[in-house]
N, C-alpha and C positions, 0 to 999 in steps of 0.2 A: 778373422785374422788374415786368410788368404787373400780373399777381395779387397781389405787396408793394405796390404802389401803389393800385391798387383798395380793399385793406383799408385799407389807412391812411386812404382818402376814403371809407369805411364806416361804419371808428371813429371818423373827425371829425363825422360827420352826429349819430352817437350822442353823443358827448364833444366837442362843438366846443374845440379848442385857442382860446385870445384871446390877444390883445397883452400883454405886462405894461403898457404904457403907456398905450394908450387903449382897450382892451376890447375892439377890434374881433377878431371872428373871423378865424384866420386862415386865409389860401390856402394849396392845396396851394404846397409850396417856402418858403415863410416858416416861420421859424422864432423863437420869442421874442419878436419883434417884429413888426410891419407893416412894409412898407417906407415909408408914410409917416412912423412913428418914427422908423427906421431913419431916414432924409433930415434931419427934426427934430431927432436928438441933436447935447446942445450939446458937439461934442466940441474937444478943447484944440491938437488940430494938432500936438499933440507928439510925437516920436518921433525923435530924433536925439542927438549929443554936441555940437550947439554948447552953448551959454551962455543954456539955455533958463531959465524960470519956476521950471522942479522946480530948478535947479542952482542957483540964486539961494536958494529954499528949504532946502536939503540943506547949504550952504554951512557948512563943520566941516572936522575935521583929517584928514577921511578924504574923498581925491579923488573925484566922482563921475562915469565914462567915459560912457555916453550914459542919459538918460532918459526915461519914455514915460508918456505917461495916460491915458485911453478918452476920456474927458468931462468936461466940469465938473461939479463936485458940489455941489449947495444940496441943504441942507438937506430943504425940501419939495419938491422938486422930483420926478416917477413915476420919473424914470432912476436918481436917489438912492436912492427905496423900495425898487427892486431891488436895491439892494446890503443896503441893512440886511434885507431879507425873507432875501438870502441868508446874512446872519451872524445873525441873532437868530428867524426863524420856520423854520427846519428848513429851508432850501430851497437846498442847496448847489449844484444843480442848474444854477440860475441863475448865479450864481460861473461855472462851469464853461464855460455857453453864451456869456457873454459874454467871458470872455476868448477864446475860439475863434474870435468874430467881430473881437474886438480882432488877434487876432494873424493872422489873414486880409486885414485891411486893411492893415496896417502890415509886412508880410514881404517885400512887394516895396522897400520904402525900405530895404534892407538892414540895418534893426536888430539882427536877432537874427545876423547874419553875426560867424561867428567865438568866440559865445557858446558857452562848454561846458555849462553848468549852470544851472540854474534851483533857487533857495534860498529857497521861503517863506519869512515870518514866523511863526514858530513860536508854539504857542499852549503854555502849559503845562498838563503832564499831565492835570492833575484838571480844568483847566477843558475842556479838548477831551473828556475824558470827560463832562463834564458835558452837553457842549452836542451830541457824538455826530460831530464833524466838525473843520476849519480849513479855513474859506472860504478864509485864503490859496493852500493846498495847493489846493482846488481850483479858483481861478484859475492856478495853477502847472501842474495836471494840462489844463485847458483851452490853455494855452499850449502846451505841449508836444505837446496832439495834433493843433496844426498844425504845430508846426517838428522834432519828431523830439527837442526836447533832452530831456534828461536831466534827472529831478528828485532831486536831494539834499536827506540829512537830517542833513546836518553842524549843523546851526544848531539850538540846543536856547534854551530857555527855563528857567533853574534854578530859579525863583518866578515867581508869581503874581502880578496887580498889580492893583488896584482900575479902575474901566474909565477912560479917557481922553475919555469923553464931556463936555460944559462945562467942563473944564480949560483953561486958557490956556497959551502956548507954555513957558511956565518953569515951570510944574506939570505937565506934560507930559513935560516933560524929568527936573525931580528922579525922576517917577513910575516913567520906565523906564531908573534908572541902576541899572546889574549885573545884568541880568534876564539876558542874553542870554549866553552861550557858546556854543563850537563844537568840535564831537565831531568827532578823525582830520584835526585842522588839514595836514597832508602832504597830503590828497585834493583841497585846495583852491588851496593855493599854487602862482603861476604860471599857476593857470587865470583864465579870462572868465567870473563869473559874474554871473546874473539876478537881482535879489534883489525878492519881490515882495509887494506885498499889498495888500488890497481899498480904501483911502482914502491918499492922501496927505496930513494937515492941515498941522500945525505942520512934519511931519518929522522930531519928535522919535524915533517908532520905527526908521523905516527909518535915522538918522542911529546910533542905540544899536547896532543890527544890524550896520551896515557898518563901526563902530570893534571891536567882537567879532571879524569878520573880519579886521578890516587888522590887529588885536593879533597875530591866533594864524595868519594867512597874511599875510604882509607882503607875498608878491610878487604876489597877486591883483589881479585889475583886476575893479571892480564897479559894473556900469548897475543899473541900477533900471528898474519897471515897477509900475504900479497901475490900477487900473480909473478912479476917482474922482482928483477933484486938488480941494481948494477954490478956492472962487475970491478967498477972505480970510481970515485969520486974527487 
């Protein structure tokens, strides 16, 4: 363990690791962030099934059991960058770190208690090929390497759909009707599943998703989870 540690404060001397958020290099044991970001993030306090913000947003013909968010999301804001670096400049990486730490802070409030599965937001085919990744998945695969759950691939994407960037809540919504289905609807039903992915806006996606499921599993119960939450729409 000594000599794993030594290198890594070797290769940091050569390769200094920085913050995503304020540059500073980091110390050994930090990781992604400083801890003075880390202290700084503006995060939303969310993680439970009262009658939170997300539930009020989500609010459709498909029930939403508990909801959770890392942080607020503005636009310009460096805790934002991070999530778009990790959907649009190759960096899934990040995805991945920061749900880790999302779900490290939040596992003692018993959120994920009782949850079977964890259900990306699926990207479709040619675009995930395009782009070589789904940040969803791996914010789904960062969750799960702290809670043990299980990541399912019931939830597919049958088309494509022009990006949901500057659309407004009702073009949003036309944008992602009938996009979503779900493959071996039996593996779902009855179970608690996760359903997750990198922004919450309008809600319009994660709202298409979980009427998909409740279609083709009626007896499923489904929380939600995101990194980002806006803070208006």
């Amino acid at each position: 363990m000594g000599l794993k540690v030594w290198a890594e404060d070797f290769l940091g001397l050569l390769f200094p690791n920085v913050c995503e958020v304020c540059g500073r290099t980091l110390v050994h044991g930090e990781r992604l962030l400083c801890l003075h970001c880390i202290a700084d993030m503006p995060r939303t306090g969310i993680h439970g099934d009262g009658f939170t913000d997300i539930h009020k947003r989500l609010a459709g013909r498909t029930p939403i059991h508990r909801a959770a968010a890392y942080f607020h999301y503005y636009r310009d804001n460096p805790y934002a960058r991070m999530i778009q670096a990790a959907k649009y400049n190759s960096r899934p990486r990040l995805a991945r770190e920061l749900a880790r730490m999302f779900a490290a802070e939040i596992a003692g409030s018993g959120f994920f208690d009782g949850i079977d599965m964890i259900l990306p937001v699926p990207l479709h085919s040619f675009k995930e090929l395009r782009r070589g990744y789904n940040q969803s998945r791996e914010i789904a695969r960062g969750l799960s390497d702290i809670t043990g759950i299980e990541i399912g691939e019931n939830l597919e994407a049958r088309r494509g759909h022009s990006t949901q960037t500057r659309r407004n809540a009702y073009e949003r919504w036309i944008n992602t009707e009938d996009i979503y289905c779900v493959a071996a609807p039996h593996e779902l039903d009855s179970k608690h599943l996760l359903l997750v992915d990198d922004v919450i806006t309008t809600g319009a996606t994660m709202l298409r998703c979980a009427e998909a499921i409740h279609a083709a599993a009626p007896g499923a119960v489904i929380s939600v989870a995101a990194l980002g939450f806006t803070h208006g729409i």
